[in-house]
C-alpha positions in Angstrom: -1.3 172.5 -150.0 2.0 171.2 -151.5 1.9 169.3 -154.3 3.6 165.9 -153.8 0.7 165.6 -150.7 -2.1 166.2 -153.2 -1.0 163.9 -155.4 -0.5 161.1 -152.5 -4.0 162.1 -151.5 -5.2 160.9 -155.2 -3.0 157.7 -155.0 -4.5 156.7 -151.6 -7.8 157.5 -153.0 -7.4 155.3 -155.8 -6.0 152.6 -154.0 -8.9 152.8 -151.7 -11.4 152.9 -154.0 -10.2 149.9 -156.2 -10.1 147.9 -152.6 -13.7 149.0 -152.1 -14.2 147.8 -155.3 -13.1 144.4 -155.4 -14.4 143.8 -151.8 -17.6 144.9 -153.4 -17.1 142.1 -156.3 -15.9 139.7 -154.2 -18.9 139.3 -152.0 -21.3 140.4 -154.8 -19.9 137.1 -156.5 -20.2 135.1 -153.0 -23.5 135.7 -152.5 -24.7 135.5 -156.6 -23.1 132.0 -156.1 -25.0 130.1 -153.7 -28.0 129.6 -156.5 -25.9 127.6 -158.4 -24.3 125.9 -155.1 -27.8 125.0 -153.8 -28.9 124.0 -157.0 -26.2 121.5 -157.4 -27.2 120.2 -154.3 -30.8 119.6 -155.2 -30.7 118.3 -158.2 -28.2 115.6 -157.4 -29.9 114.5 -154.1 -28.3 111.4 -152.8 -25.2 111.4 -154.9 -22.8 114.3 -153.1 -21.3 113.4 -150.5 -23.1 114.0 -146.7 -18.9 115.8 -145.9 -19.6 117.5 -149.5 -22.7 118.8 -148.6 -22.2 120.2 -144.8 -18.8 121.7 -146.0 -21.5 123.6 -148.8 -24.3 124.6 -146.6 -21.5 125.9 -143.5 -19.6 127.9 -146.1 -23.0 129.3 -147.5 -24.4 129.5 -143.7 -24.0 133.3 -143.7 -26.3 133.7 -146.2 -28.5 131.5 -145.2 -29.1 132.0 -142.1 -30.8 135.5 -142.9 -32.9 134.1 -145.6 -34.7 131.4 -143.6 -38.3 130.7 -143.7 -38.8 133.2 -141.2 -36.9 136.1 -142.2 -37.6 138.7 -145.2 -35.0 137.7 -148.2 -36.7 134.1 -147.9 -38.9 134.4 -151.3 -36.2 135.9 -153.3 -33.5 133.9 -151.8 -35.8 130.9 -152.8 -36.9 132.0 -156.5 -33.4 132.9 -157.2 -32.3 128.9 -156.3 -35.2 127.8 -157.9 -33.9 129.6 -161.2 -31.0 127.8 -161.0 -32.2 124.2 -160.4 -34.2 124.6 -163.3 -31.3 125.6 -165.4 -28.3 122.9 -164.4 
């Protein structure tokens, strides 16, 4: 293999790689945010907004959706917002 194509092979695999990587962040970050989101929420019942609060719970709807009462990730999902009411 010529040279010049191995080292666009390790270029493109960097490149990937870092993608991969802050995809991975991104969403590890979306989805390690909606305890403080929810949190927020509950603990100042009454005073957000009702446009404040569906434009929270519809961004956050893909996570939650899964985690319902019914579903497996509900306890964790639930400690893990509970952790964070009790901290804000």
């Amino acid at each position: 293999m010529p040279p010049f194509l191995k080292l666009d092979q390790s270029i493109i695999f960097r490149r990937v790689s870092i993608c991969g990587l802050g995809i991975f962040l991104l969403l590890l970050t979306y989805v390690l945010s909606i305890g403080p989101a929810y949190a927020y929420l509950i603990n100042h019942f009454g005073n957000v907004s009702e446009h404040t609060s569906e434009r929270i719970t519809s961004f956050y709807s893909p996570i939650y959706y899964p985690c319902r009462a019914d579903k497996p990730f509900f306890y964790q999902f639930n400690e893990y917002i509970m952790f964070w009411t009790k901290r804000l």
